[in-house]
C-alpha positions in Angstrom: 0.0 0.0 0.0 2.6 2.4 0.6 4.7 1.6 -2.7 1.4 2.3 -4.3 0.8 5.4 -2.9 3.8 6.8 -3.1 3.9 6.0 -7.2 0.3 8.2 -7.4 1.7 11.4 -5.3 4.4 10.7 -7.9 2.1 10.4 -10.4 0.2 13.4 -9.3 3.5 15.7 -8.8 3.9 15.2 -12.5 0.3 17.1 -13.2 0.8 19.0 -10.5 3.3 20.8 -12.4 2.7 23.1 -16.0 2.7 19.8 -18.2 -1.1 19.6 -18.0 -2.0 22.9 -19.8 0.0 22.0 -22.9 -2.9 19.9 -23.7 -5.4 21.7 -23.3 -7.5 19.4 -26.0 -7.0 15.9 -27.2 -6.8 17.4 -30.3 -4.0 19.3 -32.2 -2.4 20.5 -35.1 1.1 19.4 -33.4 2.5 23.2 -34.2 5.1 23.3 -30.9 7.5 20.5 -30.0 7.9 18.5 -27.3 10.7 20.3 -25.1 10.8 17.8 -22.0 13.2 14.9 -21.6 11.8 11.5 -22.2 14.7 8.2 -22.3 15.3 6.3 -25.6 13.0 3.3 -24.5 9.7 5.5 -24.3 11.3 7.2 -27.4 10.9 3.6 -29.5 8.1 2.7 -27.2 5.6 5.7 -29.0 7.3 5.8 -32.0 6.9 2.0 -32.6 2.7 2.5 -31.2 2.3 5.4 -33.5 3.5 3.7 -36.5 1.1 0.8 -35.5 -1.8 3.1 -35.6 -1.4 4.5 -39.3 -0.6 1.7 -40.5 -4.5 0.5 -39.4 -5.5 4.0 -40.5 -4.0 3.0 -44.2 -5.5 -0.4 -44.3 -8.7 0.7 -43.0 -8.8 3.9 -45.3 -8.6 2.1 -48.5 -11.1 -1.1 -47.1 -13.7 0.4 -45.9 -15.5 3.8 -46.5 -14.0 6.4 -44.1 -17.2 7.6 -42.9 -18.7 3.9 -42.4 -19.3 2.6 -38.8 -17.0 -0.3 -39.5 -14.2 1.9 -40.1 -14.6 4.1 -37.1 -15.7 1.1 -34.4 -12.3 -0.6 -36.1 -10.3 2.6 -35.7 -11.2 3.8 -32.5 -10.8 0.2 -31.2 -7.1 0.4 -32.3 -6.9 4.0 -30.6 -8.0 2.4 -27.2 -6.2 -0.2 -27.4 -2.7 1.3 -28.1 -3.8 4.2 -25.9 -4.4 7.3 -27.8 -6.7 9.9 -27.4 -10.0 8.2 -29.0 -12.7 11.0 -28.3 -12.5 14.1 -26.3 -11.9 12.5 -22.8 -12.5 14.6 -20.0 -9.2 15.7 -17.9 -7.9 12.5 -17.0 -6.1 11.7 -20.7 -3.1 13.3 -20.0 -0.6 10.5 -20.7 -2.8 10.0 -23.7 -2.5 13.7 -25.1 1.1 13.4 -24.3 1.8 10.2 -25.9 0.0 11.5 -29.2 2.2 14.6 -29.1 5.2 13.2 -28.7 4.9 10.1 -30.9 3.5 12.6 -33.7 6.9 14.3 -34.2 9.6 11.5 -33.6 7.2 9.9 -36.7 8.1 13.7 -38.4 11.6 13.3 -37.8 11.6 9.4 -39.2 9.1 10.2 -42.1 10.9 13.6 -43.6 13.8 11.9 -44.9 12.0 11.5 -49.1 9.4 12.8 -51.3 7.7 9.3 -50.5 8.2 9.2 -46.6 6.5 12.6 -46.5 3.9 11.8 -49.0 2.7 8.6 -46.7 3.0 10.1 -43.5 0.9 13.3 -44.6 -1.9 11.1 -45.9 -2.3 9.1 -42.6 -2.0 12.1 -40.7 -4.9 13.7 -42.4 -6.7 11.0 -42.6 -6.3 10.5 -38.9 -7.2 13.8 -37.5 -10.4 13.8 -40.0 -12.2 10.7 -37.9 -10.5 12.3 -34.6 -12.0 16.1 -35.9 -15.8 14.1 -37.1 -16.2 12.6 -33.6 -15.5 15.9 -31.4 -19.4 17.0 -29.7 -20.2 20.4 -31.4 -19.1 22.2 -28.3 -15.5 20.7 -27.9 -15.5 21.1 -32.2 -16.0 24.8 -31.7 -13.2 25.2 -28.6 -10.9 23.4 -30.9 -11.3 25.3 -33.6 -10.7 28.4 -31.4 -7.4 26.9 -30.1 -5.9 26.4 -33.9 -6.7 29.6 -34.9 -10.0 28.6 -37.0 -12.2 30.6 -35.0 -15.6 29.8 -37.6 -18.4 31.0 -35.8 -21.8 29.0 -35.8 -24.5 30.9 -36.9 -27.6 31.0 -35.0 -31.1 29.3 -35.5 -32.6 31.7 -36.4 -30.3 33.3 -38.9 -30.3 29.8 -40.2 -33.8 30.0 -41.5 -33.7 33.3 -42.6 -31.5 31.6 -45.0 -32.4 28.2 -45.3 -33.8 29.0 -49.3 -30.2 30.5 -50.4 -28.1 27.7 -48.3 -30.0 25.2 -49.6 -29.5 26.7 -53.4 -26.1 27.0 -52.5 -25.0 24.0 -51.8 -25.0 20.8 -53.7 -26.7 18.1 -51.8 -29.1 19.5 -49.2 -32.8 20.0 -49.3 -34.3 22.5 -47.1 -35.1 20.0 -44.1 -31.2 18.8 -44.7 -30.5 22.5 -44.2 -32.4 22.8 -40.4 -30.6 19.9 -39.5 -26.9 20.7 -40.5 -24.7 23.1 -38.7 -23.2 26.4 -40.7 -20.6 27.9 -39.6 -19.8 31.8 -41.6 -16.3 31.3 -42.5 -14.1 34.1 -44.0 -13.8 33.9 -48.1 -9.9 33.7 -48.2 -10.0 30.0 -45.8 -13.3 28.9 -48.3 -11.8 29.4 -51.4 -11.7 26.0 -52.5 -15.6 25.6 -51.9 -16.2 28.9 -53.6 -13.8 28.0 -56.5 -16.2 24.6 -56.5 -19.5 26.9 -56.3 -20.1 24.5 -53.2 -20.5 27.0 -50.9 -23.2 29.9 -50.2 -21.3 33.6 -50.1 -22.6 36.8 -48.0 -20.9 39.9 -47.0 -17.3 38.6 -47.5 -18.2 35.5 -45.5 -18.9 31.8 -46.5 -21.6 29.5 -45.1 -20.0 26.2 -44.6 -22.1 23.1 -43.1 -21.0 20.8 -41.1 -19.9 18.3 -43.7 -17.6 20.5 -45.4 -15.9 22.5 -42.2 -13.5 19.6 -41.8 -12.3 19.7 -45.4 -11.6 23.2 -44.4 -9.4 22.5 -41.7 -7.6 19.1 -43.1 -6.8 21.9 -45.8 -5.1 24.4 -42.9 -3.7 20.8 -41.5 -1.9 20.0 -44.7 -0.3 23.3 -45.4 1.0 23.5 -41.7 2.4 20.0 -41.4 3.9 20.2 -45.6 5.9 22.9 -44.3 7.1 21.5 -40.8 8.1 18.1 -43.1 10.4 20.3 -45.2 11.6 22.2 -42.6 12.5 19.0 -40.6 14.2 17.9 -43.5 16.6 20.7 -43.7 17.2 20.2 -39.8 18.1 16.5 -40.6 21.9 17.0 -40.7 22.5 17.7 -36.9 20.2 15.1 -36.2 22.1 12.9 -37.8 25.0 13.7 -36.2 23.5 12.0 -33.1 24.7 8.2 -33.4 21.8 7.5 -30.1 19.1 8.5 -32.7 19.6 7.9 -36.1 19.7 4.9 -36.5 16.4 4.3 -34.8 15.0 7.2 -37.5 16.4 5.0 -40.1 15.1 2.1 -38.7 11.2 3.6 -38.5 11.3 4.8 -41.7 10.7 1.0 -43.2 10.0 -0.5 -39.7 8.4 -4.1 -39.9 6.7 -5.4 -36.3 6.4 -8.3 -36.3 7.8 -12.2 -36.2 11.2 -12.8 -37.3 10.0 -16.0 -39.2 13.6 -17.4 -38.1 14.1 -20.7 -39.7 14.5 -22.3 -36.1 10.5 -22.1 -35.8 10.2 -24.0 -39.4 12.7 -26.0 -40.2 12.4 -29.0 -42.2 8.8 -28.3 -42.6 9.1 -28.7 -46.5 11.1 -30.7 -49.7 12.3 -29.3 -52.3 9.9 -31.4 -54.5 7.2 -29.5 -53.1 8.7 -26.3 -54.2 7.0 -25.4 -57.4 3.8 -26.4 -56.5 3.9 -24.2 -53.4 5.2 -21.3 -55.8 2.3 -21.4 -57.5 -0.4 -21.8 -54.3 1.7 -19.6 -51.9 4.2 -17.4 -52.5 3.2 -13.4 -52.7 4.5 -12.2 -56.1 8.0 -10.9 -55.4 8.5 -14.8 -54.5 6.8 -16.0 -57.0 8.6 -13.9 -59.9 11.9 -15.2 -59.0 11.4 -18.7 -58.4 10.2 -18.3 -61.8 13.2 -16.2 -63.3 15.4 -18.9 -61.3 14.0 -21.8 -63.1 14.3 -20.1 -66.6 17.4 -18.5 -66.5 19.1 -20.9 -63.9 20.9 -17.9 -62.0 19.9 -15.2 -60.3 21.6 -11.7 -59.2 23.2 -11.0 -55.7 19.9 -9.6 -55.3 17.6 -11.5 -55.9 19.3 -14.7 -53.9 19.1 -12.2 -51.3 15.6 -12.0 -51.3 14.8 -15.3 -52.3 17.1 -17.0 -50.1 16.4 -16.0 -47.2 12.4 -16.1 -47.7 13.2 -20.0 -48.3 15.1 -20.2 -45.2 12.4 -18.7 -43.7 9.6 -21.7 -44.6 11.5 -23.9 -43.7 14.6 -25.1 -45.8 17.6 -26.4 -44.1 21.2 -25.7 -44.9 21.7 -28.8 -46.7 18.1 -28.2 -49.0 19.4 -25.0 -49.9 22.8 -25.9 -50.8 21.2 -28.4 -53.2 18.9 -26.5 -54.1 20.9 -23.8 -55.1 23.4 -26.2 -56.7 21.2 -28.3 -59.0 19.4 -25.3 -60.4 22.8 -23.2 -61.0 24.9 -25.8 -62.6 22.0 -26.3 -65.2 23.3 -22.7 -65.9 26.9 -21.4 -67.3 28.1 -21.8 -63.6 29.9 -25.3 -63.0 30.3 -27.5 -60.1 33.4 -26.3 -58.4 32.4 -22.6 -58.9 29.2 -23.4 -57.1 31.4 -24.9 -53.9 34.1 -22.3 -53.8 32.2 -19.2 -54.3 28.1 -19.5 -53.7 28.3 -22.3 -51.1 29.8 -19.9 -48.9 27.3 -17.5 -49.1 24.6 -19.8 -48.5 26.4 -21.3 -45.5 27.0 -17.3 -44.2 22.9 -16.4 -44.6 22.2 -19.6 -42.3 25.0 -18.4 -39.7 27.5 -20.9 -40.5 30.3 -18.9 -41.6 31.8 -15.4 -41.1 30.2 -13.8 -37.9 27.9 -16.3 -37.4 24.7 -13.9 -37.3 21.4 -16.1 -38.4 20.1 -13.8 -40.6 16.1 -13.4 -40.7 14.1 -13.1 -43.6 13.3 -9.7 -45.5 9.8 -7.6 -44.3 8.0 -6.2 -46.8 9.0 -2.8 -45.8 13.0 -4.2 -46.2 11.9 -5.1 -49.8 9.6 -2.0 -50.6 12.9 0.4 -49.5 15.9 -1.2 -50.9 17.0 -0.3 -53.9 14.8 -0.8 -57.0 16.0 -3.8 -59.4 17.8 -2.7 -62.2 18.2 -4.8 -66.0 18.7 -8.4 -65.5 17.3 -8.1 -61.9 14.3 -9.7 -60.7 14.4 -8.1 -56.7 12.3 -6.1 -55.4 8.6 -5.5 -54.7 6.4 -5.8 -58.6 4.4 -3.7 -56.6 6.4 -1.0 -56.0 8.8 -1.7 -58.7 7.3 -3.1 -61.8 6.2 -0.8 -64.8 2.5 -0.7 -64.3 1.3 -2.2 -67.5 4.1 -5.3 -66.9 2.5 -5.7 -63.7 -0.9 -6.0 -65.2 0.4 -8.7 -68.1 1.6 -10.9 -65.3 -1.6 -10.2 -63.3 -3.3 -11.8 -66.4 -0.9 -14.6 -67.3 -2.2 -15.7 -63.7 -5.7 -15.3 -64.3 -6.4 -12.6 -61.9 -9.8 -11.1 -63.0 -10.1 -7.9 -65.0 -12.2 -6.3 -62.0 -9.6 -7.6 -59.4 -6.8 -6.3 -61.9 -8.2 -2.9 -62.0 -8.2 -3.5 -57.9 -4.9 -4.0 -58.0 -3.4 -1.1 -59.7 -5.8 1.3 -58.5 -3.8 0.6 -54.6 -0.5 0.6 -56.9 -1.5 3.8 -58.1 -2.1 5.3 -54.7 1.2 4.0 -53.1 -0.8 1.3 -51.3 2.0 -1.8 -52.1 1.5 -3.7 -48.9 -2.5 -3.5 -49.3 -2.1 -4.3 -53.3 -0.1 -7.8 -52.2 -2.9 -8.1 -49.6 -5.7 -7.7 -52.4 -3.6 -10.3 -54.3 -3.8 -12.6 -51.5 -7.7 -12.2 -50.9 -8.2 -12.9 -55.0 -5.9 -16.0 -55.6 -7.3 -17.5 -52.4 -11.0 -16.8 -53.2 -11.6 -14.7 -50.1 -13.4 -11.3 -49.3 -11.3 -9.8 -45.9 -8.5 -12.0 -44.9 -9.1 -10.6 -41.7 -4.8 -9.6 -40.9 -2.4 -6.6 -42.0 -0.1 -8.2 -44.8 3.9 -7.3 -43.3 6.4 -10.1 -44.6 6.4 -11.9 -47.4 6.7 -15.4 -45.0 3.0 -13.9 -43.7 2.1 -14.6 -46.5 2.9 -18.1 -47.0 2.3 -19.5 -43.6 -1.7 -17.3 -43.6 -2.1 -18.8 -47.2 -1.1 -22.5 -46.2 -3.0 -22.1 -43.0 -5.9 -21.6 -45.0 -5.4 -24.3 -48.0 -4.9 -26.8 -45.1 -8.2 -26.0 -43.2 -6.2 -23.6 -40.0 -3.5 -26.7 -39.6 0.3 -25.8 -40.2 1.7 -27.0 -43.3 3.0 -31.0 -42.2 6.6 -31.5 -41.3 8.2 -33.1 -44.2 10.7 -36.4 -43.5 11.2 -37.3 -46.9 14.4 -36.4 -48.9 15.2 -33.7 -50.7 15.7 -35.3 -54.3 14.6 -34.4 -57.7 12.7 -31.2 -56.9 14.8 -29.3 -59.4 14.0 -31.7 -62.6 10.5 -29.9 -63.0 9.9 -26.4 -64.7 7.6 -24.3 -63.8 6.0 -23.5 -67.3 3.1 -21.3 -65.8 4.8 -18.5 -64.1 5.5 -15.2 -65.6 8.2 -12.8 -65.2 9.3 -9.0 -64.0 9.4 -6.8 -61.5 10.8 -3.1 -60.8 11.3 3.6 -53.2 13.9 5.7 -51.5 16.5 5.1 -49.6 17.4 1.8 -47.8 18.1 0.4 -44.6 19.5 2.3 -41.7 23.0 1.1 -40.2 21.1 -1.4 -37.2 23.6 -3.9 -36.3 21.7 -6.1 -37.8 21.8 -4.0 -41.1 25.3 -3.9 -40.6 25.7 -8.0 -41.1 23.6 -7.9 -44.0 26.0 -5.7 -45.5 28.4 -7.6 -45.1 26.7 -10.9 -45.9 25.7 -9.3 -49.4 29.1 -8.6 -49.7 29.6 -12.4 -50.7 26.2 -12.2 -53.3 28.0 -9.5 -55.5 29.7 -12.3 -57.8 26.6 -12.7 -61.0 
């Protein structure tokens, strides 16, 4: 009892003091930094949590519609449960406001580094301080439009009906009854000029009549011109930030951050043959696998790249050190590369990936963020996300040659075209396995194999293989197709570090 009171007065103190008046509302347009001392863990710890949450607000944005209740019980579930501010609490959210806050501009520091990075992290933003804006009461709406400097003024009842036959002329979409039943606000012309430029809006004495439904694209406008200018002025601060060796590297790191499991090979090992390869190629890679298993059984070699990506992704499912080195082996010396080139130069590397040589690091499979962020495949490579990286009309011939549907096709590029990769492969998924909502957030390529055996075997695990590795590499896999095509790559994590060096041993082609 007296441990626990002593943490609340502790607890307490901390209000007591001016903290609590910097968050005055649990919502914000994050226009003053942080200035107090917080240690690296929490640092991660909020960091980490905040890139959690826009991830959901990505995958939710583009699966359901924003304004549906399935998207906001879905959102404000995540909100609760990693503990942001999910409506407008009373006084006792401080840890949430601060949380928010602080999270909100390590992200800025991670997410300013490219055009793309600033691009993806303004869209989430926006898109989560519109739901966060849409659920305020009209009073708190109103107190927080007064604390960001948007101080739109309701207009009355009564002026409201005086009215009601030119704001219902006005503006597209409301009858008269719509009109008694929506909010206005009398906004001034220059913050409306997007609504008059529309003719969506109805205009009096230098002022716009905004409803309701339209105030918020109003101030996600404000938002976006505020935070596009803190992004590129963070960027131009980004030099003596990275003269600080504590925090750079976890910047770099949250810039393609994957949470998630490992998918070590200790957890799968010998869980597949190499006859049952191709067949699985086919059923259950995600695409990037699935394009070079295909360019390795045509061209019987494959770029330092490319055995990168593919080699550990087979390590990952379950392929042993000795698989792999035949596996490797049979299919290269069907190639130009012979026998004893095979065991003094690629043996090595294989033997390195899977910890047996050099430092000794058993190295984990790529995320899909790894693959989305390296760099993007050049002639003769076949690396890389196709989402990301693949000319769009390629992408859509190899879509075809594996008789995705014209509709699901159109699904496909439509998330390409928006920058949605991750939710593209997921939409891939959800078509080749006949499903509507495979119910997860796709993160790792070896995800995607273990969800998309789970299902083809009824929720069992795929079944530990005993049998020997043989003849696997006799069979060609005649249906496949071929190709594939953001920013800057991995930061300098000790972990990033071996890689480097194991890819080191991958250059010889």
């Amino acid at each position: 009892m007296q441990f626990s009171s002593g943490r609340a007065r502790l607890k307490q103190g901390r209000l007591a003091g001016d903290r609590r008046e910097l968050y005055p509302h649990s919502l914000q347009f994050y226009l003053e930094p942080p200035t107090e001392n917080i240690s690296l863990v929490e640092f991660e710890s909020f960091a980490v949590d905040r890139l959690r949450l826009l991830k959901v607000v990505e995958n939710l944005g583009v699966s359901y519609v924003r304004s549906s209740e399935m998207y906001k019980t879905k959102l404000e579930n995540e909100l609760r449960k990693l503990k942001f501010p999910y409506k407008a609490l009373a006084e006792d959210d401080y840890e949430a406001r601060r949380k928010d806050h602080i999270s909100h501009f390590i992200l800025r520091l991670a997410y300013c580094q490219s055009e793309d990075l600033r691009r993806w992290f303004l869209q989430q933003e926006m898109d989560l301080l519109r739901y966060r804006f849409n659920e305020l009461t009209d009073s708190l709406r109103q107190k927080f439009l007064e604390h960001v400097n948007l101080s739109f003024e309701a207009i009355s009842e009564d002026l409201k009906n005086e009215l009601a036959n030119e704001l219902c002329a006005s503006t597209p979409g409301l009858t008269v009854i719509k009109v008694k039943e929506q909010m206005f606000y009398k906004v001034g012309l220059a913050d409306a000029v997007d609504l008059f430029r529309a003719r969506r809006v109805f205009i009096k004495d230098g002022f716009a009549y905004v409803p309701l439904k339209d105030i918020d694209a109003i101030v996600l406008n404000n938002y976006r011109t505020k935070l596009s200018k803190a992004l590129a002025l963070t960027a131009r601060s980004l030099p003596s930030i990275q003269s600080d060796e504590r925090l750079q590297p976890l910047l770099n790191h949250l810039s393609h951050s994957y949470i998630g499991p490992d998918y070590s090979v200790q957890k799968n090992t010998g869980k597949i043959s190499l006859e049952q390869i191709d067949t699985l190629s086919v059923k259950s890679f995600p695409l990037c696998m699935r394009q070079l298993h295909k360019a390795l059984r045509d061209n019987h070699h494959l770029r330092h790249g490319g055995r990168m990506q593919y080699g550990l992704f087979l390590k990952g499912i379950g392929l042993t050190l000795e698989q792999a080195l035949e596996f490797w082996k049979k299919e290269f010396i069907r190639g130009k590369v012979d026998a004893d080139k095979f065991d003094k130069g690629y043996a090595y590397s294989i033997r390195h990936s899977y910890g047996k040589e050099g430092k000794r690091t058993d190295y984990t499979p790529y995320s899909c963020m790894k693959i989305i962020m390296s760099n993007p495949p050049s002639q003769g490579d076949y690396h890389g996300c196709p989402f990301r990286h693949s000319d769009p009309e390629l992408l859509k011939q190899k879509l075809q040659s594996y008789k995705i549907s014209p509709s699901g096709i159109t699904q496909i590029l439509e998330l390409v075209k928006g920058m949605h990769y991750q939710l593209a492969c997921q939409k891939y998924f959800e078509l080749t396995h006949d499903v509507d909502d495979i119910g997860f957030s796709l993160n790792h390529p070896n995800q995607y194999f273990t969800e998309s055996q789970r299902l083809l075997n009824g929720g069992r695990e795929l079944k530990k293989e005993l049998s020997n590795s043989g003849n696997s590499q006799q069979k060609s896999n005649s249906q496949e197709s071929m190709n594939s095509n953001p920013t800057p790559t991995s930061s300098k994590t000790p972990a990033d570090a071996d890689l480097e060096e194991l890819e080191a041993y991958f250059t010889e082609d």
